[in-house]
Every structure is written in structure tokens, then in C-alpha cells.
C-alpha positions in Angstrom: 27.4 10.3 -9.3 29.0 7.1 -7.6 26.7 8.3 -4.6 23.7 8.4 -6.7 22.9 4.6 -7.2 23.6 4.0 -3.9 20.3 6.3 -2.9 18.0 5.0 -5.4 19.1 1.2 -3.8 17.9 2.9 -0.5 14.7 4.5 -1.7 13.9 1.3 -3.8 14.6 -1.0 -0.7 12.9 1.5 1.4 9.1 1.5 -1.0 9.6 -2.6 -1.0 10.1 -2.4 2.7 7.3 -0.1 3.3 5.0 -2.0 1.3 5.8 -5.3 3.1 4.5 -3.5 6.4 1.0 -2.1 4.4 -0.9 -5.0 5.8 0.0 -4.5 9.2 -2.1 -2.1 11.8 0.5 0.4 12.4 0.5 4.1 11.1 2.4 5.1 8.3 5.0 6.8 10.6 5.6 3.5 12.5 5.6 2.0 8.9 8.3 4.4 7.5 10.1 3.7 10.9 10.7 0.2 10.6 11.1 0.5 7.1 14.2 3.0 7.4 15.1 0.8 10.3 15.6 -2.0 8.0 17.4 -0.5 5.4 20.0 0.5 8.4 20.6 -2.2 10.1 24.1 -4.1 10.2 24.1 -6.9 8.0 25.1 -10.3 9.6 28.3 -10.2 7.8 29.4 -6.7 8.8 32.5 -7.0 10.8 32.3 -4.3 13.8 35.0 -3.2 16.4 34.3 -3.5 20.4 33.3 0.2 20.8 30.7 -0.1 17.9 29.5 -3.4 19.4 29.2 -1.5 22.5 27.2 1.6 21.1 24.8 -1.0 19.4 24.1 -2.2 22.6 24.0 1.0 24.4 21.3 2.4 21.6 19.2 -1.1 21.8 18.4 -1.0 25.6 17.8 3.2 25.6 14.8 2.5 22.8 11.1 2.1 23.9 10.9 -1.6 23.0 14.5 -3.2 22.9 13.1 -6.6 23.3 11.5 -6.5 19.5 13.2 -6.0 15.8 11.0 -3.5 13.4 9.0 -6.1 12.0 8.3 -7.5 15.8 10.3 -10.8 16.1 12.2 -11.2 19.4 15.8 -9.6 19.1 17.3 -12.3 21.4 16.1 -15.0 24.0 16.9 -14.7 28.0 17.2 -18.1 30.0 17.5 -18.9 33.9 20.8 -20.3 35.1 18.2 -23.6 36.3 17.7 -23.9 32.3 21.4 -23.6 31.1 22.4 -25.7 33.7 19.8 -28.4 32.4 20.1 -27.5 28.3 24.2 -27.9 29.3 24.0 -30.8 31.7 26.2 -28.8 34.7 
């Protein structure tokens, strides 16, 4: 049973999720995707060892679009060397 409230948390937080993404143009498959998505992501606060920092990494760049989160911000921002060397004054 201790198992139990942990799905219904899931399935509640994935309807909430899914219903955040109704106004968007995407199918309900892509909907459902980033919705699961979501609800398995790693938390900010999750602590996670080299090899699973590694896998994360691995699995990001082998997806379609690693450049974009499930709800379609940026996952992280590329600079030059010119514009670290300016932002850092070197």
C-alpha cells in the first residue's frame, strides 16, 4: 500500500501536467510525452553520482531535440571563447 499514494501523486501530477500543455499545438502523444517527462525529471536537489551525471548526459544529446526541455525552454546556453573572455575580462 506504501506504493499506492506514490502512483496517484504521479497520475495526479501527470492530469495537472497534461492539462498545462492543452493550449499548446501539439498532439496529445507529444502532450502525454512531455507531461511524463516532467514528472521524471531529477529534481534540482537530487544529489547524483558521476556515472548517473554521465548517463543524463549521454541520453540528452542521443534525443531528437536536446537543445529544448518538454515545455520548449532552452536546456542550457553555449557561448564563444571571444564572449567568455569579454563576460570574464581575460
Amino acid at each position: 500500500m506504501a506504493g499506492q499514494a506514490d502512483e496517484e501523486e504521479l497520475i495526479e501530477s501527470l492530469l495537472e501536467q497534461y492539462k498545462t500543455n492543452v493550449e499548446l499545438d501539439l498532439s496529445v502523444h507529444q502532450k502525454l510525452a512531455r507531461s511524463l517527462a516532467r514528472s521524471a525529471a531529477v529534481s534540482r536537489s537530487q544529489h547524483l553520482s558521476e556515472a548517473e551525471m554521465q548517463s543524463l548526459i549521454d541520453r540528452l544529446f542521443a534525443c531528437e531535440m536536446p537543445y529544448q526541455s518538454p515545455s520548449g525552454r532552452r536546456c542550457f546556453l553555449t557561448f564563444e571563447l571571444d564572449d567568455l573572455a569579454k563576460r570574464f575580462g581575460a
